[in-house]
N, C-alpha and C positions, 0 to 999 in steps of 0.2 A: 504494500500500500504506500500511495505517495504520498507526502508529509505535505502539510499545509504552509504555505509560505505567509512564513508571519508578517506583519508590518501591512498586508492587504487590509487598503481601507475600504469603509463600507461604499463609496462611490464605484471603486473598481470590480467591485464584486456585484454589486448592480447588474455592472456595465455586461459583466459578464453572464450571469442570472439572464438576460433574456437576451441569450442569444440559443439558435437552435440549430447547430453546423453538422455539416455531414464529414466525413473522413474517407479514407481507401483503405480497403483490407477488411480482411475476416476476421481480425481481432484489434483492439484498441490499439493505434500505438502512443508512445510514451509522451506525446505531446500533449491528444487528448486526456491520459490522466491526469495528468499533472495540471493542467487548466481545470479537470472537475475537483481537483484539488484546493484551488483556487477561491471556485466560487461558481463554476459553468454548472449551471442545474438540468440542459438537455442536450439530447443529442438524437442527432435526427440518420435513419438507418433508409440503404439504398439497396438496389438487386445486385451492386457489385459489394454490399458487406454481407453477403447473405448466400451459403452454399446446401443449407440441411437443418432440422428443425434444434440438432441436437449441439452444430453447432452456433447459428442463434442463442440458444441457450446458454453456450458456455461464452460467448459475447456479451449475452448482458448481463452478467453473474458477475464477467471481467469490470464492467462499467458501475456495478451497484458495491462490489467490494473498494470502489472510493468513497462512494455516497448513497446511501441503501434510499436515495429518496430520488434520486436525478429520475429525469424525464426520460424513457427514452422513447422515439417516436419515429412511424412511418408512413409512407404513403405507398397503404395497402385496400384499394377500390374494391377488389376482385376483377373480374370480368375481366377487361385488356389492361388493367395498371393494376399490375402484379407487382409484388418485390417479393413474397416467401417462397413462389415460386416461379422466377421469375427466367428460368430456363428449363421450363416444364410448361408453363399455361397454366391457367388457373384452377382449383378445384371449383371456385365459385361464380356464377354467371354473375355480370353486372347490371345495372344499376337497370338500363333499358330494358334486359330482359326479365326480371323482376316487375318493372313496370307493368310491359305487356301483359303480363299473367294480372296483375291488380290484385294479388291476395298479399295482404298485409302481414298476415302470419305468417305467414312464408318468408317474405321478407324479413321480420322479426327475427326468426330460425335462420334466414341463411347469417344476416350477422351476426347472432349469437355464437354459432359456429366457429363464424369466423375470428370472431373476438374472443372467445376458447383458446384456438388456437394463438393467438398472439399473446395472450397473457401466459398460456404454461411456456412461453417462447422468453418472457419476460418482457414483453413490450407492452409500454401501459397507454400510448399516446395516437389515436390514428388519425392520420389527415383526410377524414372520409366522415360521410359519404358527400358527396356532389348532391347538392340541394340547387343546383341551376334549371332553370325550365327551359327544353331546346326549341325554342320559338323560329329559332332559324337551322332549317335542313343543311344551309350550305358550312355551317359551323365547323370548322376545321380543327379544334383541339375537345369539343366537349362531348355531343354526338351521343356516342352508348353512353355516357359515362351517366350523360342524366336517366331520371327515370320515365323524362318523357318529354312534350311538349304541352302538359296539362297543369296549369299552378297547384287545383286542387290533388291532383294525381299524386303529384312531386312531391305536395306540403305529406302527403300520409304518408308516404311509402319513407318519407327525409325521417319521420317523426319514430316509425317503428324500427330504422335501422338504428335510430340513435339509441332505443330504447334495448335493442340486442347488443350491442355493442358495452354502454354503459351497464348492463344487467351483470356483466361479468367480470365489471372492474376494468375498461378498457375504456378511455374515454375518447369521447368522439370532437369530431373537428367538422364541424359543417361549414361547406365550400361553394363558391368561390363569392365571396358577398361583397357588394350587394345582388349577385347574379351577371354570370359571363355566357347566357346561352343566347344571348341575341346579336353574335358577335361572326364578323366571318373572317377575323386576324386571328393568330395566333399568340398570344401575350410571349411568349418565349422569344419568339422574335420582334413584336413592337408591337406597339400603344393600342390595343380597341378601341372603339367608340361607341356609347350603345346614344343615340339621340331619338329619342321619345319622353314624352313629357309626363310629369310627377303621376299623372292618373294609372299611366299604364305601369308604371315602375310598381306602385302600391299594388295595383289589382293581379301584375303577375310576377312578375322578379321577387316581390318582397314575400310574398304569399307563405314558400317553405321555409324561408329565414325568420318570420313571425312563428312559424310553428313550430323548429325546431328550439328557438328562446324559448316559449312555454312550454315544450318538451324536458327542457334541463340541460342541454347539449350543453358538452364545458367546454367546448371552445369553439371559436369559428376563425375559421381564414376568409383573409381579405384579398381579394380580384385587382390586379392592375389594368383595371379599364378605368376608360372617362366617359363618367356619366355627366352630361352637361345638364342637365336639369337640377340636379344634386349641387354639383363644383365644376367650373365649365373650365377648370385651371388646373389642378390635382387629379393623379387617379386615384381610385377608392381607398389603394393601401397608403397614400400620402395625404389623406386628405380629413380635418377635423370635421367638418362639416358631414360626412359620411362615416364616421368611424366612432367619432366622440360625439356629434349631435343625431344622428340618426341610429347608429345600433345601441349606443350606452344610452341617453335619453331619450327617444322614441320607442323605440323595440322591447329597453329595458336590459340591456343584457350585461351581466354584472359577470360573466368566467373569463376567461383567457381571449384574446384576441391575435390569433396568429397570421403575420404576411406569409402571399406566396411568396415562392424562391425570389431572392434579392437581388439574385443576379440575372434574374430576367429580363430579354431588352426591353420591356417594357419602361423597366424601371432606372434600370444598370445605362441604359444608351443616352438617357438625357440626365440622370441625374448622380450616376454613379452609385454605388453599393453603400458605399460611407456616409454620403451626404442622403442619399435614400434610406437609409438606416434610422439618423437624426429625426428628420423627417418624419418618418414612420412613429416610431414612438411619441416622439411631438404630437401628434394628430390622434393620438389615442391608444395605437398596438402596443402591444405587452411582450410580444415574442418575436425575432428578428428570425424565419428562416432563410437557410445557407446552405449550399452544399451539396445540391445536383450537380452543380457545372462547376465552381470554388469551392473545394475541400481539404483547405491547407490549413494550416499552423496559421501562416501569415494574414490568412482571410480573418481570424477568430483575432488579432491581435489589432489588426487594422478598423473593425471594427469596435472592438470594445474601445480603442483609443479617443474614436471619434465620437465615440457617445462622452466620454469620459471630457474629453475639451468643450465637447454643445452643450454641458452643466458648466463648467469652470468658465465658459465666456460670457453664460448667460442666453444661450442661444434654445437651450434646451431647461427647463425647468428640473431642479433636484428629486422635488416632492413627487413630478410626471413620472422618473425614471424608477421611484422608491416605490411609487405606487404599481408600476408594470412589474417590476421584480418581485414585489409581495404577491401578486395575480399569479406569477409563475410555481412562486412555493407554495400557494393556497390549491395550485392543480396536483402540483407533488405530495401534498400532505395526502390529499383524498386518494390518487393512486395507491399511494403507500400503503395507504388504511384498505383498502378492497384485497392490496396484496397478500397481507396478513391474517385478515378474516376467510380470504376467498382461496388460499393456495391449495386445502385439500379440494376443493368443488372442483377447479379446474386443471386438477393435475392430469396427464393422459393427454393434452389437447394437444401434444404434439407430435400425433400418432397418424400416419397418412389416411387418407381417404379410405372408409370400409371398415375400419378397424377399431372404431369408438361409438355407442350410441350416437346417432345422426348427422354420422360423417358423412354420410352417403346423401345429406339436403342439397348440396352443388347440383347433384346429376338429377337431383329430383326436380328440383328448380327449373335447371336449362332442359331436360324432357318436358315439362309442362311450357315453355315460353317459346318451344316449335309450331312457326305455322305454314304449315304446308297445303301447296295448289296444286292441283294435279292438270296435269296440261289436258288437250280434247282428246287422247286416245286414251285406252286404260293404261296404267305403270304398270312392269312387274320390274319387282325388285332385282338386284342383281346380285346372281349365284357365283359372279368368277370376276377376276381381280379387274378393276378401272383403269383408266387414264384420269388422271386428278390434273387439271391445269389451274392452277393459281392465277389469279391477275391480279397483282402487287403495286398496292399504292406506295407512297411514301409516309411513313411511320410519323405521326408525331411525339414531340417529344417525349412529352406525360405519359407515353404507352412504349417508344422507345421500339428500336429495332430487335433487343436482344428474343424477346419471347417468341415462341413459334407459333403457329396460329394454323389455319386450316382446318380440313379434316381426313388427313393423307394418312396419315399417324394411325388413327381409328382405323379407318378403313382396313388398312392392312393388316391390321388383328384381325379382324373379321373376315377379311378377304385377301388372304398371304398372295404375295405376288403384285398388288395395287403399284403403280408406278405414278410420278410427279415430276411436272415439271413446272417453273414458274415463268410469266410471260408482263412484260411491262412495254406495249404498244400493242398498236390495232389490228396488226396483223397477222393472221390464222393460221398460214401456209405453212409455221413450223413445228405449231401443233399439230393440226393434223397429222403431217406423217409420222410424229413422236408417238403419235395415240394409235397409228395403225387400224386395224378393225378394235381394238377394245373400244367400250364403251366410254364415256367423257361423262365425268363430273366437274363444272366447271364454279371457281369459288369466287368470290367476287365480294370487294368490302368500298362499303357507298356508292355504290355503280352511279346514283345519280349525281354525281360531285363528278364523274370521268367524263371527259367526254369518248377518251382514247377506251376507254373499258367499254362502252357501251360498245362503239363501233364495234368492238373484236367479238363481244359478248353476241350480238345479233350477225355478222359473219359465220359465226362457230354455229347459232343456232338453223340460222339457214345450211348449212351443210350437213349438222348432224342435229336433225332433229329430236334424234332420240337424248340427247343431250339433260342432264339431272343438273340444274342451275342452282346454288348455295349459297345466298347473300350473308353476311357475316358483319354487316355494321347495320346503317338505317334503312330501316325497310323500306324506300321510298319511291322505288321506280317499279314500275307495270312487271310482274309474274314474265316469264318466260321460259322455253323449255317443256321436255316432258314432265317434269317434276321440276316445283319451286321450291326449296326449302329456305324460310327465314329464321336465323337460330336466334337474333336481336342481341348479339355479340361474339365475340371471335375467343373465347376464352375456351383450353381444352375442354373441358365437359359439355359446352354448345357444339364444339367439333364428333364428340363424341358422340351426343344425343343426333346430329345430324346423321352421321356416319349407320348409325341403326338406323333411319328412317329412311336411308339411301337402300342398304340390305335385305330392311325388311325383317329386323332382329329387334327393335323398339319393347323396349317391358311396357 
């Protein structure tokens, strides 16, 4: 254990207290302990510090033997923003496909699950669930992540994952506020804008963000969009007027207040991470996250420094930064306390899929959130291996290249031999003779966001009409094919549930 370096005054340990960095590697190295030594109360875990449940486990075992109280936290959605499994695919369908199905309990269970698992992992902090309503099809980072494009839909579904999650000592972070679904930029690379006026904002963006505060949710993350109707100056995670006058004195919301990534160009491109930092808590936030894209030593120094100067020159209020730190150790006091109370309930959660009372809600979930069209002729299923063609958009961030996705995987358990290839333009010519006389399952994610997908997509289907088409994001463009299947997310067990409705093996 690292010893505490004495003479740290209670400013710097603040500074430090709400910050929430991410690091590399599979076990702490000595920089981050020695800063939770300091005074660092969280730390925020990615799919590159994460190989196995077991050793998660011995990672934050490493992290709690400086401070049995630190935060630690991830951003674990299900569905396509995995990190527990995040070169696997998910156990758990997201957010959209949940939606689809509209049973609340369900929902309830697959979080609870999920928050099972994370707590006997020892993570007590999740950046989830997505309470955005996807108002807009063309939405380029949010999409499945929501549960839908309905405020009432979204506010229930926001309210029962919060209440799975929290039931198990796992607290929740409802995202991305005040709402990033009417958006068709990507915040990772620059500025949204949602421009609609205060009526629509209240009756649909705010709708699951009102319900998840009267839920309990302990924390919520804030969206780097500009809302001009709000602050036609600031985006939402810079800005008091939306952070300090709308979620703490309108909404009411007295937990944690966490920013997205800091180094997002939303934020990072016009205002830099340090002064966006200031800023940030200025305006209200409690928790500085870091550390998807910056996950150095130098990041966690550079930033505590700058909060550190924005008090001593007067730029930043002392009482602001004491009061964001206190919010931090009032979320660690209560993790700690569920830790304590809750460790024999959820011991076992980190036991794969199958092998624990209601391990098996993921597969239950994405089987039910299947909706299948059958083209004009009858289907029959197929008895001998496919040609599986991918058509491959480009990955956003938040979902990230690394996870696999499709349903080639599945298929080939069930039908040994199944062959894949992947295709990213409109031309058919090299599939077809790849696929030979097998039959063609063709996968497709957002088709109505391509234009290059569609074209290839109705090429393929005019040549081979017997063709089994698999849409794998938003359901949005017209059935095609002999069989449609929509799984309303790309997480393995939507691959999976697909792959049996392809076969004709479906429980």
């Amino acid at each position: 254990m690292t010893t505490l370096v004495h003479g740290t005054d209670t400013l710097t340990r603040d500074a430090l207290t709400v910050l929430q960095p991410g690091f590399v590697g599979t076990t702490a190295p000595d920089w981050l302990l020695r800063r939770i030594g300091e005074g660092l109360s969280s730390v925020g875990l990615f799919g590159r510090n994460i190989v196995s449940p077991e050793q998660l486990t011995a990672l934050t075992a490493q992290l709690r033997a400086e401070r049995d109280d630190v935060l630690v936290a991830i951003d674990e959605e299900g569905g396509d923003v995995t990190r527990l499994e995040v070169k696997q695919g998910s156990s758990f369908p997201g957010n959209y496909a949940l939606g689809s199905v509209d049973d609340v309990e369900l929902t309830r269970a697959v979080a609870r699950e999920l928050g099972r698992r994370l707590a006997a992992c020892g993570v007590d902090l999740n950046w989830a669930p997505s309470a955005d309503v996807n108002s807009n099809a063309e939405n380029p980072v949010i999409g499945v992540r929501s549960f839908g494009p309905d405020p009432d839909l979204v506010a229930r579904h926001t309210v029962a994952y919060v209440d799975g999650l929290q039931g198990v000592g796992v607290a929740a972070c409802t995202k991305h506020f005040p709402g990033h679904g009417d958006t068709n930029v990507d915040s990772h690379d620059a500025l949204p804008r949602i421009d609609v006026d205060l009526a629509t904002l209240h009756t649909r963006e705010l709708v699951p963000f009102r319900a998840a505060v009267a839920a309990g949710t302990k924390a919520v993350m804030s969206a780097h969009i500009l809302l001009s109707a709000l602050d036609p100056h600031r985006p939402a995670t810079l800005s008091p007027q939306i952070l300090t006058g709308l979620l703490r004195q309108e909404l009411g919301f007295e937990g944690l207040i966490v920013t997205d990534g800091m180094e997002m160009q939303a934020v990072a491109a016009t205002y830099g991470i340090e002064r966006g930092s200031v800023l940030a808590i200025a305006a209200g936030a409690d928790a500085i996250c870091v550390g998807g894209g910056l996950c150095d030593e130098d990041t966690v120094l550079q930033l505590r420094d700058a909060l550190v100067t924005a008090v001593r020159t007067g730029e930043l209020p002392e009482e602001r930064l004491a009061d964001a730190a206190a919010r931090v150790r009032a979320l660690a006091a209560w993790t700690q306390a569920h830790r304590a109370r809750g460790a024999e309930s959820v011991s076992g959660a980190a036991v794969q899929e199958g092998t624990a009372p209601g391990a098996d809600i993921g597969l239950v979930a994405a089987r039910r959130a299947l909706k299948v069209t059958r083209g004009e002729r009858p289907y029959t299923p197929m008895t001998s291996a496919p040609y599986v063609a991918s058509f491959t958009p480009v990955a956003n961030f938040a979902v990230g290249d690394e996870t696999p996705w499709g349903i080639a995987a599945e298929l080939e358990r069930l039908l040994p031999g199944t062959e894949t290839g992947s295709y990213a333009d409109s031309s058919v010519d090299a599939l077809l003779a790849a696929a030979g006389e097998r039959r063609i399952v063709a996968v497709v994610r957002d088709l109505h966001r391509h234009v290059w997908m569609t074209e290839a997509l109705d090429a393929l289907v005019a040549a081979r009409p017997d063709t089994v088409v698999v849409e794998m994001g938003l359901n949005e463009a017209e059935p095609r094919g002999a069989l449609h299947i929509a799984t309303h997310g790309a997480a393995r067990v939507c691959g999976r549930a697909a792959a049996e409705a392809v076969a004709g093996t479906g429980a």
